[in-house]
N, C-alpha and C positions, 0 to 999 in steps of 0.2 A: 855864762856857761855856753860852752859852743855846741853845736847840733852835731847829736848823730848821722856819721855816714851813711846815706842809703843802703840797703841790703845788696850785696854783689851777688849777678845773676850770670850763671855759667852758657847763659845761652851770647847770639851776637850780641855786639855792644852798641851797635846802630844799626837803623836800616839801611844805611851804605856799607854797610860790614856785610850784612844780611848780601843786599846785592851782587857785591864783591864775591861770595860765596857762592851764590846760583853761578856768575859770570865763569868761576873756574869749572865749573862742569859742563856749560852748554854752549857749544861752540856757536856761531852767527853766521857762518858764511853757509849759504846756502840756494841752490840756482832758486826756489819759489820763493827764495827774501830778497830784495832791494835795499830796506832801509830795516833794520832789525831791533833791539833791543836797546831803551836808550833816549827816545824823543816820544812827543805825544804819543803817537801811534806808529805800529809797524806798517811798511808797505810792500806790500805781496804781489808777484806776481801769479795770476792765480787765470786758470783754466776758465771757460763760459761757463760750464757748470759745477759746484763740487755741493758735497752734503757736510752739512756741519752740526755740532753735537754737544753737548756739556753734562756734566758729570759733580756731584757735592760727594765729599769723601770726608764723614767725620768722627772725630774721636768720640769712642763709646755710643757710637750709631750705626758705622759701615766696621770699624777696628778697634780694638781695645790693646795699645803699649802694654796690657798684661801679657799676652801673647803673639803680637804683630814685632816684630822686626823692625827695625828701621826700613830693612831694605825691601819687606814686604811690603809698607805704604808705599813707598818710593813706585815700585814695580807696581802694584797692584792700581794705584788710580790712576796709573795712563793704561791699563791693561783693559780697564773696562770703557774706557775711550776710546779704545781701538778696536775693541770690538762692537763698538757701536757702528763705525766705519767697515768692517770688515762681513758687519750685520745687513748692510746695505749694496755690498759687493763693491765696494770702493776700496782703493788704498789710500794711505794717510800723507798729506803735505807739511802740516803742521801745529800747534799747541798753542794756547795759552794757559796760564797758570795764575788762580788766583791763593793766594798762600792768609792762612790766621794762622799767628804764633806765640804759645805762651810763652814770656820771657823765661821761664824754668827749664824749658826744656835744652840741654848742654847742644854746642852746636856742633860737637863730636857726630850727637843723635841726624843733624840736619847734615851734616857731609857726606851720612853714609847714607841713607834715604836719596839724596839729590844725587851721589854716582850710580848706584841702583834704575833712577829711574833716568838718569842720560842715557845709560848703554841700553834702556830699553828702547828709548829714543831714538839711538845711535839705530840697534838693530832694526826702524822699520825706515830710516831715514825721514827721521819728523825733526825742524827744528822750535827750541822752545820762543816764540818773538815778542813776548812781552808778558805783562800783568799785572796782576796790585799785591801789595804787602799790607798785615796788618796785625796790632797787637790785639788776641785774644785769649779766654780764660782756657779754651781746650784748642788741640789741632784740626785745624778744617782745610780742606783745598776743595778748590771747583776748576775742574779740568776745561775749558773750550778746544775742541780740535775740530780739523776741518781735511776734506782729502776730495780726491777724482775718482773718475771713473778708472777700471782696471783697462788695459787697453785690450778694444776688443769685446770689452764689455759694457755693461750698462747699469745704471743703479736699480736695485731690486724693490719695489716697496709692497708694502702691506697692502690687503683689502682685493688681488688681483684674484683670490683664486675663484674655482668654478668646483660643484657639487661632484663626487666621482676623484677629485684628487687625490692622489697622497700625501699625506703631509710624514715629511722626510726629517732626521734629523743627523748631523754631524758633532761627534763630539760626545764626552759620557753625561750624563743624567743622572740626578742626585748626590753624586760626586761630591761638589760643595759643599751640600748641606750634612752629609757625612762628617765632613770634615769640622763644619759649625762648632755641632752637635758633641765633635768629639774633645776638640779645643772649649769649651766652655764649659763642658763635667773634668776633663783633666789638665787643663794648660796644655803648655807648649810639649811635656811632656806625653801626650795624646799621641805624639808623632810615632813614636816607637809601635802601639796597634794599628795605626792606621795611618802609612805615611804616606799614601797616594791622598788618600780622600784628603789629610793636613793641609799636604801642598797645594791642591787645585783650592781649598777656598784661600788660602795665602794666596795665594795670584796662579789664577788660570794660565795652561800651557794653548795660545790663541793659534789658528789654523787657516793662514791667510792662502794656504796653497788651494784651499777647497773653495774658500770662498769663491778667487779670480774664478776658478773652474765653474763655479757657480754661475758666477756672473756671465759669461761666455756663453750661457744656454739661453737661446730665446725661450722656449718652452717651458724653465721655471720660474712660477709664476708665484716669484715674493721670494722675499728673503730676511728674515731676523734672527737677533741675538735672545738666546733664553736668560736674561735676570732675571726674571720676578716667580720662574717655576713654569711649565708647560701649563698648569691649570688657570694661571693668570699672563700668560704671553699667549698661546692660544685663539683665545676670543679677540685680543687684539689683533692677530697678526689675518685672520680671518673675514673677508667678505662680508657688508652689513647682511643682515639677516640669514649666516647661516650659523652652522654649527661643524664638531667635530668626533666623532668616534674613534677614539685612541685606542690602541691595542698592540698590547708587547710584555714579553715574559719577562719575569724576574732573572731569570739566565742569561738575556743580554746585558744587565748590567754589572759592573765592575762589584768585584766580590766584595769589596768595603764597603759598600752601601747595601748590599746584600745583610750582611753582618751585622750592618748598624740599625737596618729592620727589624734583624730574628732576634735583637737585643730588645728590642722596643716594642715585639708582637706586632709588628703591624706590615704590611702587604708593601712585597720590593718594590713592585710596580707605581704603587699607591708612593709611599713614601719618597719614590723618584720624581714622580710627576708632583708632588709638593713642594720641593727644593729650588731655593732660587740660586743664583750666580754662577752659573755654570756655565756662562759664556759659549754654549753649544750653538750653535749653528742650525735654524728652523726654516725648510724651506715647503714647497706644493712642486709636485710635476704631476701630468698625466698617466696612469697607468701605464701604457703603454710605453712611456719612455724613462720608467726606471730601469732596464735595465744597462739604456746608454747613460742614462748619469752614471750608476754606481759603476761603472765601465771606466769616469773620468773621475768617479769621485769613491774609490772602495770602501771608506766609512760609515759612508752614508747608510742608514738604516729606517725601513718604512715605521714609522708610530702610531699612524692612523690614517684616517681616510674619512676627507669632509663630506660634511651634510648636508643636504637643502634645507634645515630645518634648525633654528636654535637651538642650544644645549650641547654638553661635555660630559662625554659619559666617559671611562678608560675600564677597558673587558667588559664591556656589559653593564657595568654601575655609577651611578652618576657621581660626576667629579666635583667635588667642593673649591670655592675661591684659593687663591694662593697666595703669597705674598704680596703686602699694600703697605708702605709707608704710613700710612693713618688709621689702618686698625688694630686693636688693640693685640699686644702679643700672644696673648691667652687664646686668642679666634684663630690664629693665622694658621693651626693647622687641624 
């Protein structure tokens, strides 16, 4: 009796197909590549100093294909790599890419994912210079990227500021989580109520113009990207032993997340500063010189104003934890 055919799987048919595939979207020629995609290891020519950064992007963890796009993965996990870089006051040089692939998934799904996230590539001038392949039961990628300083400027890092700051931010607030919030009670369908908040957690529109402008200030003191919600970027991005007094109306934020409060009872402010991925832009300047930033940087808007003393309070009442990868979903807000 002869043996059944294996089952035909509509994804690649090797991992040289598979490659072949990446190879038609991401071009190699590039002045910080030498030696690119293709042998052991790429070889880069690379700046005395850059900042480098990586990123886990996984099905039904960070996205769910009930509502993600191809081309919203595509876009979306180099979008938070780049603001990882962007977070720092750097610009970006270049990527690696480590890919898991269920054999199920058609590779129509990975053509349009991979044009998606070359033109985003394209747009910051990053090329992709290697990575690993591998067969797995859901989709996973881990983004490596790495970039310089903006010229002119300097990398920004956490832990600088001093008691009396502002802490400043660029970019909307809760935004994301709107948008979560509203994709997981309606699908992809959600977009029609609320189609700012959709987009931005589909993939953040990133603002590398403030950043440089950022970077270019000796007197702001730090610089990060908000993932994990203002209540849990905060405390990190802040000086050991201090704290921060957050304070800002419900009126500054974008009316969908407004909305997505007065549906849920619970306080704009409150519910903003609980949201994570909103890729906003968190920096500190001195009193005194807000108003030459907001001068180079018109977005920019004060949130609070550090403390010499531990603790997260927003208007006067103390702030609860924010998003953490290892507590349990029920706590997180």
């Amino acid at each position: 009796m002869s043996r059944p055919a294996p089952p035909a799987f509509p994804g690649p048919a090797s991992e040289q197909d598979f490659l072949d595939l990446i190879a038609g979207h991401f071009p190699e020629a590039h002045a910080h590549v030498e030696l690119g995609r293709g042998d052991d290891c790429a070889i880069l020519r690379c700046p005395e100093r850059i900042c480098l950064t990586t990123d886990l992007f996984l099905e039904d963890r960070h996205f769910r294909r009930a509502y993600f796009e191809p081309e919203d993965v595509g876009r979306k996990v180099l979008a938070v790599n780049l603001s990882d870089i962007l977070g720092m006051g750097g610009r970006p040089l270049g990527f690696a890419l480590n890919l898991m692939a269920p054999r199920d998934v058609p590779r129509a799904w990975w053509d349009r994912m991979f044009l998606a996230m070359s033109g985003l590539a394209r747009d910051y001038g990053a090329p992709l210079v290697g990575g690993d392949l591998s067969a797995a039961e859901r989709i996973g990628l881990a983004v490596t990227m790495w970039g310089e300083a903006v010229p002119g400027g300097e990398f920004k890092r956490r832990g600088r500021t001093e008691p009396g700051d502002l802490l400043v931010a660029v970019g909307p607030l809760g935004l994301a989580r709107a948008g979560l919030l509203a994709l997981e009670e309606g699908g992809r369908h959600a977009a029609a109520d609320a189609p700012h908040a959709v987009a931005w957690h589909l993939c953040p529109t990133l603002d590398p113009e403030s950043s440089a402008a950022l970077a270019r200030m000796p007197f702001v003191r730090g610089l990060m990207d908000v993932s994990d919600g203002l209540c849990q970027d905060v405390p990190r991005f802040l000086a050991r032993g201090q704290g921060a007094a957050l304070g800002f109306d419900g009126l500054a934020l974008h009316e969908e997340v407004r909305a997505a409060a007065r549906a849920r009872g619970q306080d704009p402010a409150l519910f903003a500063a609980l949201g994570g991925e909103d890729y906003a832009l968190l920096g500190a300047v001195p009193p005194e010189r807000l108003d030459e930033a907001r001068a180079a940087v018109p977005r920019l808007m004060p949130i609070g104003r550090v403390t010499a003393t531990p603790g997260l309070t927003l208007n006067d009442a103390p702030l609860p934890g924010g998003f953490d990868h290892f507590r349990p979903a029920d706590t997180e807000d």
